[in-house]
ZAMARGU-4260 file (C-alpha; in steps of 0.2 Angstrom, whole numbers, plus 5000, padded with zeros to 4 digits):
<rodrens>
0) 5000/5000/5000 | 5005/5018/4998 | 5002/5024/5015 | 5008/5017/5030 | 4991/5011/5037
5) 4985/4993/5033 | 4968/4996/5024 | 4955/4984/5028 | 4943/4974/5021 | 4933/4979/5005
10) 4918/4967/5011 | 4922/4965/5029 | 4932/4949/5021 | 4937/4939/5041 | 4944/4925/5044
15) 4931/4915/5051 | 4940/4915/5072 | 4933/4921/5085 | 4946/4921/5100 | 4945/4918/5118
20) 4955/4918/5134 | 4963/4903/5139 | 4953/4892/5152 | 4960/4879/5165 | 4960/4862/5154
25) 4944/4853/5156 | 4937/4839/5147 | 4920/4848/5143 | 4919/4866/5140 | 4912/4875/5156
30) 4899/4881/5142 | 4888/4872/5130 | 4877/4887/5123 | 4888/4892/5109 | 4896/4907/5117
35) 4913/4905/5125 | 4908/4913/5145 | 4898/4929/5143 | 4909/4936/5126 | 4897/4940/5112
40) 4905/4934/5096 | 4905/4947/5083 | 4916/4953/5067 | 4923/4969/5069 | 4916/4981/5056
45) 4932/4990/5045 | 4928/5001/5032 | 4923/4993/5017 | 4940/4998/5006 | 4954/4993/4995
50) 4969/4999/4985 | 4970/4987/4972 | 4961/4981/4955 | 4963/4962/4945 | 4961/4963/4928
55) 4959/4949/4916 | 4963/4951/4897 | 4955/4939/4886 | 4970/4937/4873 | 4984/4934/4889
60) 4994/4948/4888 | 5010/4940/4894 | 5020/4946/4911 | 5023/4963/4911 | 5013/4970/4895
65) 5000/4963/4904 | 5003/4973/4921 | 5008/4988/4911 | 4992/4986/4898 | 4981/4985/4915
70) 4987/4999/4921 | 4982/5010/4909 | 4968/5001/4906 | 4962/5006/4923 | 4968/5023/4921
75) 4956/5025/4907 | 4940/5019/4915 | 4944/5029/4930 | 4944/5042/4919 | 4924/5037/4913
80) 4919/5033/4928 | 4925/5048/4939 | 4938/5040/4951 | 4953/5052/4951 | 4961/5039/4966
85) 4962/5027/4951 | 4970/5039/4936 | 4989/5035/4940 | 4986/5018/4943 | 5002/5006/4942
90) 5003/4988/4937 | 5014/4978/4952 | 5012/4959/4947 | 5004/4945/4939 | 4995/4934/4946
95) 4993/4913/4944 | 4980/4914/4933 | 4988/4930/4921 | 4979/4941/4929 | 4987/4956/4934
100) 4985/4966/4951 | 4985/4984/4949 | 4989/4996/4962 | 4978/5014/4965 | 4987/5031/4970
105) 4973/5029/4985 | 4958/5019/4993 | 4941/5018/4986 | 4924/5013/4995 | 4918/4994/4989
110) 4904/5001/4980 | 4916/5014/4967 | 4927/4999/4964 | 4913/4990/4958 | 4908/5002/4948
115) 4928/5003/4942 | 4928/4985/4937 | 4911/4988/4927 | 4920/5001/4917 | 4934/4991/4911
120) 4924/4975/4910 | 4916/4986/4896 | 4933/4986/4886 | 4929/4968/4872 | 4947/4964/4876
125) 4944/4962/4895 | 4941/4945/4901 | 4935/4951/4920 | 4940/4963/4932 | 4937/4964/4951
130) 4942/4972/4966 | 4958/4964/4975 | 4949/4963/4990 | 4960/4959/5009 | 4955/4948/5024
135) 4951/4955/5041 | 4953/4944/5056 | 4938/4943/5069 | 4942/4942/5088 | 4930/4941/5103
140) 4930/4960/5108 | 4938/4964/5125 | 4946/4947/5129 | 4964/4945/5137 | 4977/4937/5127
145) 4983/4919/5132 | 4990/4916/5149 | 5005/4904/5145 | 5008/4901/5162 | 4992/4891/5161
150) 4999/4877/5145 | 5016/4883/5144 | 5022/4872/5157 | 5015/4855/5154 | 5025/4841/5158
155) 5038/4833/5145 | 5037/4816/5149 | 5017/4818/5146 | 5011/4808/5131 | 5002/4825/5121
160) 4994/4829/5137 | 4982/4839/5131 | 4975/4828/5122 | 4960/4821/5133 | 4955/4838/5133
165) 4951/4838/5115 | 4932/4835/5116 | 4931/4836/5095 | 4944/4819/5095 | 4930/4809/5103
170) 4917/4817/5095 | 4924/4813/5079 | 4929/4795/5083 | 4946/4800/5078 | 4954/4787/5090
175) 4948/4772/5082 | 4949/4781/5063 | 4967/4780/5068 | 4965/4757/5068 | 4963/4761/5047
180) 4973/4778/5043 | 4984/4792/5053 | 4989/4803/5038 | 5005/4795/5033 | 5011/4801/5015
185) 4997/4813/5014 | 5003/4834/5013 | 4987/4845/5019 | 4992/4864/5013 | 4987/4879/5024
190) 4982/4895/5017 | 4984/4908/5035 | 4996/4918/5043 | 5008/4905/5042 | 5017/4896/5057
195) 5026/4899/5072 | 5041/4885/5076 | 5032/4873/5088 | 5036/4854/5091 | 5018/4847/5084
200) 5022/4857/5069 | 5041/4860/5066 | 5047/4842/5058 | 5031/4839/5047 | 5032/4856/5040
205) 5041/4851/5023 | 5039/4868/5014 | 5034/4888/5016 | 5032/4903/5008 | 5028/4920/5012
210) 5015/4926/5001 | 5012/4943/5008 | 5014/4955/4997 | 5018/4971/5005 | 5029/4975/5018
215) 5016/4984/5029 | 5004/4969/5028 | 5020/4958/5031 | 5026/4962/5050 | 5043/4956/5042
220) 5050/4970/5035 | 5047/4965/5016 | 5035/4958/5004 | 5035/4940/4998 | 5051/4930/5003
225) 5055/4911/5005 | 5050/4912/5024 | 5030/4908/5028 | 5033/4907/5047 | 5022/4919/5056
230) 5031/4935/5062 | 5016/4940/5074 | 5000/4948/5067 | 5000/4964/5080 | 4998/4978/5075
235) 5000/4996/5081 | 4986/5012/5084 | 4978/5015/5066 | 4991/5001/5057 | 4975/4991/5051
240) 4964/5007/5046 | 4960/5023/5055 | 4959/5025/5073 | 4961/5005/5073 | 4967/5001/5093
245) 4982/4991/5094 | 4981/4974/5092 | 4993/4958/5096 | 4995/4942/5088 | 4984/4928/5086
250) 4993/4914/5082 | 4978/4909/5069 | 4990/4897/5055 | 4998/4888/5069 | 4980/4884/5079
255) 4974/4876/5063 | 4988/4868/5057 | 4990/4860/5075 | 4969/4854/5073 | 4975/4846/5056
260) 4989/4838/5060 | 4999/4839/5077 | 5012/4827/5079 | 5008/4814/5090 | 5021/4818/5102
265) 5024/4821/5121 | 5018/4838/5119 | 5003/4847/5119 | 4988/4841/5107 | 4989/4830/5092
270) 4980/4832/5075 | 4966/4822/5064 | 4980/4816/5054 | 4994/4813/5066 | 5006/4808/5054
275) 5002/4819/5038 | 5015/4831/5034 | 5012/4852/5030 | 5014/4865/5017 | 5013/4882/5025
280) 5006/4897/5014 | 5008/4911/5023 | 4996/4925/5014 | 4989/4935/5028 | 4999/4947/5038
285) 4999/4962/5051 | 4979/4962/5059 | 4978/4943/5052 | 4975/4954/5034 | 4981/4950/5018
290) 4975/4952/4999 | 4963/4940/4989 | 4974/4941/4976 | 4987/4933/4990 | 4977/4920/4993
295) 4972/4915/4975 | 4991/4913/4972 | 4994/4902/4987 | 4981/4890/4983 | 4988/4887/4967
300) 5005/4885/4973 | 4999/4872/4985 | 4991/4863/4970 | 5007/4864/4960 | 5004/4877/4949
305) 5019/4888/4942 | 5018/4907/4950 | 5029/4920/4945 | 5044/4923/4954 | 5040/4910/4967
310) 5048/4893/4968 | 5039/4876/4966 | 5034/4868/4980 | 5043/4851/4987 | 5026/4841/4985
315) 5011/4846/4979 | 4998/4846/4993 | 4984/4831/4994 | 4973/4841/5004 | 4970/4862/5008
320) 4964/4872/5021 | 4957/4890/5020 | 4949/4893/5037 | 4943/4913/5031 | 4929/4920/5028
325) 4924/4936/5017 | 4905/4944/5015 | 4901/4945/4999 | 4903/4933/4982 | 4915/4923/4977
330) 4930/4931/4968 | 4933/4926/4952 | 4954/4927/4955 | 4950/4916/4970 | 4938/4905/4961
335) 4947/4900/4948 | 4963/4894/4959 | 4953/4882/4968 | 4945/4877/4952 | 4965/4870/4948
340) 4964/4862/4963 | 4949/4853/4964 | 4951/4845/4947 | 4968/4840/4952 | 4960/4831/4963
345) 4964/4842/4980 | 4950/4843/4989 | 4947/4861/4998 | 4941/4863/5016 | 4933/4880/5020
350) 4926/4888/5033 | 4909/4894/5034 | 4912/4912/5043 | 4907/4917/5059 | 4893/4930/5055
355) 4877/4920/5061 | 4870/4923/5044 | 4867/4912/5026 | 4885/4906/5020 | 4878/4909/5002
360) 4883/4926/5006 | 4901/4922/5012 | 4917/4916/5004 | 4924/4905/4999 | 4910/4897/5007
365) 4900/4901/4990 | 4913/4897/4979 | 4910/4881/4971 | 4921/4866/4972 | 4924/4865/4991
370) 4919/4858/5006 | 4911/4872/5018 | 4910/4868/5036 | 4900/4875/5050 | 4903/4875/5067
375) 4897/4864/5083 | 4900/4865/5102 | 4901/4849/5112 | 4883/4849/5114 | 4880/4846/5095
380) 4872/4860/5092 | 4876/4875/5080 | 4888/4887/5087 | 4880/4902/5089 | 4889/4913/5080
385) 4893/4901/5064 | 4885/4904/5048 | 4872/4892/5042 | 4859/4887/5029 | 4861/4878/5011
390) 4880/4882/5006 | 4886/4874/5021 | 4891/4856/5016 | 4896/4849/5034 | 4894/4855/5052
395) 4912/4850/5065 | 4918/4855/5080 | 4922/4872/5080 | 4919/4878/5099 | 4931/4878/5113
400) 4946/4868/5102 | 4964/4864/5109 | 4976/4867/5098 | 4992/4874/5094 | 4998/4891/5098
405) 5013/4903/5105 | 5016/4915/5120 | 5020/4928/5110 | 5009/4948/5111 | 5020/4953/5096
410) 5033/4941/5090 | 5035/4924/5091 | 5043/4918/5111 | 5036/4902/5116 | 5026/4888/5110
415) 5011/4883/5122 | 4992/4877/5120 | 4979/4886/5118 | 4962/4887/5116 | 4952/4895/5101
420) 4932/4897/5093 | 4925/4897/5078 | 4923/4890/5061 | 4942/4893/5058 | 4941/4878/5072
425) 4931/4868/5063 | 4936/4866/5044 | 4954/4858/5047 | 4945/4844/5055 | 4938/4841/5040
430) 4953/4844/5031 | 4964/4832/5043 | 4947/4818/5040 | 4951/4823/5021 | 4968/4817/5023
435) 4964/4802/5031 | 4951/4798/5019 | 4964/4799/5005 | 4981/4790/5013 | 4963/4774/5013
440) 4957/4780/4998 | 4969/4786/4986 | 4962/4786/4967 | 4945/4797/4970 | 4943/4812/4965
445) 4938/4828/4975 | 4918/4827/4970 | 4920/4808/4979 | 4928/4813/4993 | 4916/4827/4997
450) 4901/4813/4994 | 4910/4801/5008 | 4912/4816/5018 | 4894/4819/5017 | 4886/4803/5015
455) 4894/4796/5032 | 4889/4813/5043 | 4879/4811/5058 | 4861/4820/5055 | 4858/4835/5067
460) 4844/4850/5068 | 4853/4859/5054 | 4862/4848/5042 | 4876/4836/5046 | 4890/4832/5058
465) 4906/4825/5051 | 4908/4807/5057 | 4928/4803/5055 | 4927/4785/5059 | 4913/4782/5046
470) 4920/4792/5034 | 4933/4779/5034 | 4922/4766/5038 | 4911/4767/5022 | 4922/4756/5015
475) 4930/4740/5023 | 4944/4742/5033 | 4960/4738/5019 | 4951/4741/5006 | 4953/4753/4991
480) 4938/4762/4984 | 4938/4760/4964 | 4934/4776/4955 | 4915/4772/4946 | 4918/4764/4930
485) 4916/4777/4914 | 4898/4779/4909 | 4891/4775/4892 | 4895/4788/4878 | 4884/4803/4884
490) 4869/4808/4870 | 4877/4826/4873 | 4892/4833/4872 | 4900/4850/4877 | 4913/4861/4868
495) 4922/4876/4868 | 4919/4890/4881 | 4904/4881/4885 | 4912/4864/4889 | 4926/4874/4901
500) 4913/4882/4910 | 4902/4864/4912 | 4919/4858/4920 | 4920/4868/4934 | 4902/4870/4939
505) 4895/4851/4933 | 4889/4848/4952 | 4876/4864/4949 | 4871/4864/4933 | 4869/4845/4931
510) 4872/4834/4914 | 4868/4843/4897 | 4852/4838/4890 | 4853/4844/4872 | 4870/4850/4861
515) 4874/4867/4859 | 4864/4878/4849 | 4863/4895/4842 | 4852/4907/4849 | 4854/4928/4843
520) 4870/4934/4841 | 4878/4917/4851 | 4876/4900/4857 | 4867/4890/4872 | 4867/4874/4879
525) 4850/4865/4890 | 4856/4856/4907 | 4848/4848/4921 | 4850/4862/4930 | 4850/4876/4920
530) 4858/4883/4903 | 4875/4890/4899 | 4874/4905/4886 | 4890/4910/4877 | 4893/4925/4864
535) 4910/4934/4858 | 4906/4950/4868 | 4902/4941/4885 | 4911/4925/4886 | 4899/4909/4893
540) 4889/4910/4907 | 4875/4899/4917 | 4860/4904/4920 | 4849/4894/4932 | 4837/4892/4948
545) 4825/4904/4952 | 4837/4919/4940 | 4831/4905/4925 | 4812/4906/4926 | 4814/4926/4928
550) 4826/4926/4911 | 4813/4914/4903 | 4800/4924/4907 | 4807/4941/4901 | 4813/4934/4886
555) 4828/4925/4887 | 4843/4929/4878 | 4832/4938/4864 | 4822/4948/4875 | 4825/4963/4885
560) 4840/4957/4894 | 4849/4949/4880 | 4863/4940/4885 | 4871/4936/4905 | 4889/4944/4907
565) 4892/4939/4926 | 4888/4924/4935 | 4875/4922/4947 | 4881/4929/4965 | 4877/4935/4982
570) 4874/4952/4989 | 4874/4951/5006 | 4857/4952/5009 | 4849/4935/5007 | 4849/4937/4990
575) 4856/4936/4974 | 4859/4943/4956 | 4864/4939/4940 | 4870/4954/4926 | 4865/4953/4907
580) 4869/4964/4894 | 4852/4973/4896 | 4851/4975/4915 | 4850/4960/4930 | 4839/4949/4937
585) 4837/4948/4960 | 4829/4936/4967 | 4826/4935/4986 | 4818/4920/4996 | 4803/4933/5000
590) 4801/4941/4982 | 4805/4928/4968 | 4817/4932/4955 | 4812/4949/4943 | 4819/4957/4928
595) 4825/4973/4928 | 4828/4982/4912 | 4832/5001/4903 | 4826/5014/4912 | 4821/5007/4927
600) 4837/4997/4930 | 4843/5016/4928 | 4834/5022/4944 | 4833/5007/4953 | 4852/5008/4952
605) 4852/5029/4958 | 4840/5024/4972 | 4854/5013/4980 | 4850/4995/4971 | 4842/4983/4982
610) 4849/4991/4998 | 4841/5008/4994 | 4823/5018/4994 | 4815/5003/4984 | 4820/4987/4991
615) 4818/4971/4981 | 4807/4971/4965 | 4790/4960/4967 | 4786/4960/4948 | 4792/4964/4932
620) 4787/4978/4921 | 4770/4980/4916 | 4761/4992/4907 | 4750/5005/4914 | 4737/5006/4901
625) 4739/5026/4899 | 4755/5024/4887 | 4768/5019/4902 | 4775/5008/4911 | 4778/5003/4931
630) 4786/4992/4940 | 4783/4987/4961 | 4796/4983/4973 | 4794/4981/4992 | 4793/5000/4998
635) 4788/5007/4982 | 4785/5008/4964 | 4795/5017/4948 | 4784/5024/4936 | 4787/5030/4916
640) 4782/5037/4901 | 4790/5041/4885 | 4798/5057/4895 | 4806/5050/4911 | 4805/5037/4923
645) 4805/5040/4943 | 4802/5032/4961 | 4789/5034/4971 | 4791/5028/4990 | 4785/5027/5007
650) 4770/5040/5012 | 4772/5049/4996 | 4767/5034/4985 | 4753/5030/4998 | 4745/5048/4993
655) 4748/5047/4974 | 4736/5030/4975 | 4724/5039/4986 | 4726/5052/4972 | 4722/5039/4959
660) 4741/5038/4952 | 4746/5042/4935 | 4726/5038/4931 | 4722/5054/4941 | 4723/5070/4942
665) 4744/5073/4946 | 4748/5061/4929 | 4766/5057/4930 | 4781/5061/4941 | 4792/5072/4934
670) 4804/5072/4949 | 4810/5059/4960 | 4807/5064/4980 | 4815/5079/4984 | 4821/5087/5001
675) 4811/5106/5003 | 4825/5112/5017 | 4814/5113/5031 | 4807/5095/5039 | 4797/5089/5026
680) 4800/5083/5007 | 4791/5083/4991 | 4788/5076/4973 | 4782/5085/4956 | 4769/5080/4945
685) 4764/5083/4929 | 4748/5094/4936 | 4755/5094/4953 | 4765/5090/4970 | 4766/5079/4983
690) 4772/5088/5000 | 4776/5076/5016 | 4779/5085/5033 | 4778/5075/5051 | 4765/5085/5058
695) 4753/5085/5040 | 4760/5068/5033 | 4759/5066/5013 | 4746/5078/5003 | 4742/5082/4987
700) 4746/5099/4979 | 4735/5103/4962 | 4727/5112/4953 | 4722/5133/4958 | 4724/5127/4976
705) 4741/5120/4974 | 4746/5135/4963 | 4739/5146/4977 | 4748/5138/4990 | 4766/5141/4979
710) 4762/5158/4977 | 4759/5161/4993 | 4777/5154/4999 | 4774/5135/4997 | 4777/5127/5015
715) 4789/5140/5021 | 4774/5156/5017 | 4759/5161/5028 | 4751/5144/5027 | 4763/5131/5030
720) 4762/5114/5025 | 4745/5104/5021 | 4737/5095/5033 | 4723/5088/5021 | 4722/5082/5003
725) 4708/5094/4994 | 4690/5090/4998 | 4673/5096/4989 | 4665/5108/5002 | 4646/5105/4999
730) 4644/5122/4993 | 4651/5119/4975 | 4667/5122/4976 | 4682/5114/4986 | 4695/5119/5000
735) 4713/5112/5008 | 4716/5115/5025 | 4734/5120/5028 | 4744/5122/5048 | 4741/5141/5047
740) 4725/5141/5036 | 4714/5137/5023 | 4714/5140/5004 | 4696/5139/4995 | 4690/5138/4977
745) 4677/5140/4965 | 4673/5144/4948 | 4667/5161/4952 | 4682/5166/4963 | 4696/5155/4960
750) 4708/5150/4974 | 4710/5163/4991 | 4716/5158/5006 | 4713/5162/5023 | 4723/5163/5039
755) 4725/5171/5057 | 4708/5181/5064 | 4697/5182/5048 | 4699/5163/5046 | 4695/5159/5059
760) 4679/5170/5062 | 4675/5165/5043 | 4677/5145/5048 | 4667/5148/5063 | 4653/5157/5054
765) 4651/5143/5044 | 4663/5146/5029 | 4654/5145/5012 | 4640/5137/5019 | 4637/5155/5028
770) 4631/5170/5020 | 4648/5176/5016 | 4650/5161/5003 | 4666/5159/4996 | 4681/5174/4998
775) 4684/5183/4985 | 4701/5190/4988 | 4714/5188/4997 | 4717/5201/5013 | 4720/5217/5011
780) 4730/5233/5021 | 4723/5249/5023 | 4728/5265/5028 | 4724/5264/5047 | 4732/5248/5049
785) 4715/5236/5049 | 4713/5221/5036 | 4699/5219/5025 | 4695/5203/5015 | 4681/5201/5002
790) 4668/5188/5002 | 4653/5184/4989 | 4640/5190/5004 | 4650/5204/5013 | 4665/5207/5021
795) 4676/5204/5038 | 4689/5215/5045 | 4700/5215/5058 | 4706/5231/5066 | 4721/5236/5078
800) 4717/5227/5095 | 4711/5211/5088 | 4693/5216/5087 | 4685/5207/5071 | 4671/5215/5060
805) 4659/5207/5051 | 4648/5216/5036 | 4636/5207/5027 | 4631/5214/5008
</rodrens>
């Protein structure tokens, strides 16, 4: 970065680990209700930031054309889209993938680097581009660190002493998974700050690399280097991000690597797989932060995959962990190295995140091709603070584990044991099970091993538990499991962009049910699932689920919305959406999926998107029957003509129906709602206004009355706001009532109002049902300081005093 200070998380990305202080060792935690004693488990809340765009050129632009290309690439749309932080930005390396990571002259909210990456994704020769966004640890606010005293001094001559303390080992039947398989041969890769030296971990670490890439994320003094150990993720007052407090190291690889694979030893605790060895990929820094872009390349490196200026690891890895977290959707950069894994036949363990929320809206929970797991206490029951719902794959002890860990507030001083929450806890059990699984097992491939995973979990309220010694136990004891024989000859086949894209998300979009055809200005192909559209422009995307029946039902790839050019993903809200070339499609689990297209995509996206005035949409675009167009969403509607389109919300859209909408008397907005500088707010019309104050709520403005009412000041003249809509007074003509008065109108007068003295006298006469009838002017000065006003029947006039006159004709 280009300022000392560590920027945080663009999405709130954490790692999924909620810390607490170190208890006495006990074999069952003092506290079965999902929170560790009286701490409420909770991600801190950065803001929402980065420095740093990925961009992906179609036609790979090798090395350093490609970073300097990008570069100016960014420029360019920063330049269109209004982002001065943006229009010196530098190219500083490629990624795995040949992507290249471009750095900005300063930080921009999540929301205008969006809107950055849609500029350039606008650029034919751009592949996809994305934020580069960083990982932000999450700790149990205002607990102590460890006390090493506590574990630091457990016996030597102790066979890993904590080890009866590690409630998850029994839970999991780990001690009688260890009859058929420890680990032995297999290498589980670690994606995390890296490790500190400790006896479970020292010998079986067989290689490291340090793939922090700045030197104020780094806590070492330098960017990448050859040396993954953990130098201490503390952090100093404002380091992380503005007035962040200070902070001291957490010790988070080393915990994880000790649940995975401890050495079974005369120290401490011992891992699911004793005996499997560990790569260390150190990719998160200072504050337990570090860039996506990081991550992506680690994952690959412990998959085997060449990256740029880094050397190869000693052994590919059999097995990887990521125990993080981030809101949002899956990054493509990251998505696409665990893609290389998985079809190597790596599985991936991730955690579910620690939100209490849908994991769908978390990754790399959402990514496809991984295992997510969820977190349980002791009590088998859902942690309270672990995500949940339909993207988690597995539930595992996550909830007062015994692992690994060092003495350390800053650096590195002494190993101990320590104890630590969340789903961090929980995914390198399945990891370490994954292991095992595979030293028993070893010709599957990674879909196989999640079904074993799966199909041996224990049922609970919320999904499944993982079952170690069943896991193994699906199979004899000795036994190799056969990959399934090849099937017969499919009827279809897949090709092309279509065929790569069907690779990595078979497990979603199911088998093809038809070949490819052309549709429009591209191609699509039918699957169980869903369908994968492909042109030139947009490259090949699926479309499916309840985003499907919307696309169908708008058209498809010849309607409105032509082709999709994103993927589905989550937007942290409970729902999702899906970009086509002629606006998106959101669907909720309370609204259904709707289009929305042209104009109304327009405002929708001014009002804020689905976070904004409006809400979700709850139906498409219909027409109004008087030459326009509308379309509802939860708090409101947007209306159109030929001339403009605008929303109508909240009290404002309650009056324009009482009104009788665009059918009545107003017509058509021609504003959206505006703020009038006082308390109160309001909406033009064609033939009108809607004004809102608290003490008059929404009224209608038209007609004489309304133009009276401007005339005479609006809200801020004699009369004030309205406190009624416009009623027929019985008497042939109609009236308003105002907070300082009245205005009244007929054919033979027009519109006059009436305030203070008068009014009232007049009102209490009986108004136009008197003999006055209707005024006929306004009030009027004279000479000696008394006011006159006109009526049909007479006159009344109020004189110095306060006495009030009344003169009949």
């Amino acid at each position: 970065m280009r300022r000392s200070a560590l920027v945080p998380s663009l999405s709130a990305l954490t790692l999924a680990l909620v810390l607490a202080p170190l208890a006495p060792a006990v074999a069952v935690p003092a506290e079965e209700d999902g929170s560790p004693s009286s701490q409420q488990l909770t991600d801190q809340a950065p803001p929402e930031i980065t420095d740093r765009m990925i961009v992906k050129y179609r036609d790979g632009v090798p090395g350093d054309a490609s970073e300097e290309a990008a570069g100016e690439g960014v420029q360019e749309a920063a330049r269109k889209a209004g982002v001065p932080e943006a229009e010196q930005a530098t190219g500083v390396r490629t990624t795995g993938d040949g992507a290249a990571v471009v750095e900005l002259t300063a930080e921009v909210s999540t929301g205008t680097a969006e809107e950055l990456a849609e500029e350039l994704e606008k650029d034919p020769d751009v592949d996809w581009a994305e934020p580069d966004r960083l990982v932000f640890t999450a700790r149990t606010p205002g607990t102590e660190p460890p006390q090493d005293e506590e574990m630091a001094s457990v016996a030597a001559a102790a066979y890993d002493a904590d080890a009866p303390y590690m409630w998850a080992l029994t839970s999991l039947g780990a001690f009688r998974a260890w009859d058929t398989a420890t680990g032995k041969g297999m290498t589980i890769g670690i994606v995390d700050t890296g490790f500190a030296n400790h006896p479970d971990l020292d010998a079986k670490t067989i290689d490291d690399y340090d793939f922090v890439s700045t030197a104020n994320l780094g806590n070492d003094g330098n960017g990448r280097d050859a040396d993954g150990r953990d130098p201490g993720t503390y952090s100093t007052y404002g380091q992380c991000y503005p007035g962040s407090p200070a902070s001291n190291s957490i010790w988070h690889g080393t915990h994880v690597a000790g649940t995975a694979a401890a050495a079974s030893n005369t120290y401490g605790t011992v891992g699911i797989a004793r005996d499997a060895t560990l790569l260390n990929a150190r990719a998160l820094g200072a504050c337990g932060t570090g860039y996506v872009s990081d991550m992506a390349d680690a994952v690959r490196w412990l998959a085997g995959d060449a990256v740029a200026g880094v050397p190869a690891a000693k052994k590919r890895a059999d097995v990887i962990n990521m125990s993080l977290s981030m809101n949002g959707g899956c990054p493509v950069v990251l998505q696409n190295a665990i893609n290389t894994a998985w079809f190597r036949n790596i599985p991936v363990a991730v955690a579910a995140g620690n939100v209490n929320q849908p994991a769908i809206n978390h990754a790399p929970g959402n990514c496809y091709n991984v295992i997510t797991v969820g977190a349980v206490t002791s009590a088998n029951t859902r942690a309270g603070y672990s995500n949940h719902g339909g993207a988690v794959d597995i539930y595992a002890p996550g909830h007062y584990i015994h692992s690994s860990g060092n003495t350390g507030t800053k650096g590195p001083v002494a190993p101990n044991t320590r104890i630590d929450y969340g789903t961090s806890m929980a995914s390198p059990h399945v990891a370490g099970t994954l292991a095992l699984l595979k030293q028993k097992n070893p010709g599957l491939t990674s879909d196989q091993y999640k079904k074993l995973i799966l199909d041996s979990g224990d049922p609970f309220a919320e999904g499944k538990t993982l079952n170690t010694h069943d896991a193994l136990y699906i199979t004899r004891a000795g036994t190799t499991v056969t990959p399934a024989a090849p099937s017969p000859t499919p009827l279809y086949t897949t090709k092309g962009a279509i065929g790569s894209l069907y690779t990595r998300i078979r497990s979603v979009i199911g088998e093809p049910t038809a070949n490819e055809r052309a549709i429009g200005t591209g191609v699509h192909q039918t699957f169980t699932k869903g369908t994968i559209y492909w042109t030139a422009a947009t490259g090949a995307y699926a479309v499916r689920g309840g985003v499907e029946g919307a696309f169908k039902h708008s058209g498809g790839a010849t309607g409105a919305l032509r082709f999709p050019s994103s993927e589905e993903k989550p937007n942290g809200l409970g729902g999702v959406y899906q970009v086509f070339q002629g606006g998106k499609i959101l669907w909720s689990p309370q609204t259904g999926a709707h289009a929305l297209t042209g104009r109304m995509n327009e405002v929708f996206g001014a009002t804020g998107h689905e976070r904004g005035l409006l809400g979700y949409p709850t139906g498409n675009t219909k027409s109004n029957g008087a030459g326009g167009w509308y379309q509802t969403f939860q708090r409101g509607r947007i209306l159109a003509n030929s001339s403009a389109a605008h929303p109508i919300v909240g009290a404002v859209s309650t009056a324009y129906t009482r009104a009788g909408s665009e059918h009545g008397d107003l017509g058509y907005p021609t504003s959206g709602e505006l703020k009038d500088g006082s308390a109160g707010v309001y909406q033009n019309f064609q033939r009108g206004r809607i004004a809102w104050s608290p003490s008059g709520g929404a009224r209608v403005l038209k007609g004489a009355i309304g133009a009276r009412h401007a005339y005479l000041g609006s809200h801020t003249g004699v009369l004030g706001y309205p406190v009624s809509d416009e009623a027929g007074t019985g008497s042939g003509g109609s009236y308003q009532r105002f907070q300082h008065g009245r205005i009244y109108w007929s054919s033979a007068t027009g519109a006059r109002a009436i305030t203070g003295s008068i009014g009232n006298a007049y009102v209490a006469l009986g108004g136009t049902k008197s003999r006055l009838g209707f005024p006929s002017t306004g009030e009027l000065q004279r000479t000696d300081r008394s006011v006159v006003q006109y009526f049909q029947g007479g006159t009344i006039t109020w004189r110095p005093g306060g006495t009030v006159r009344i003169d009949y004709r």
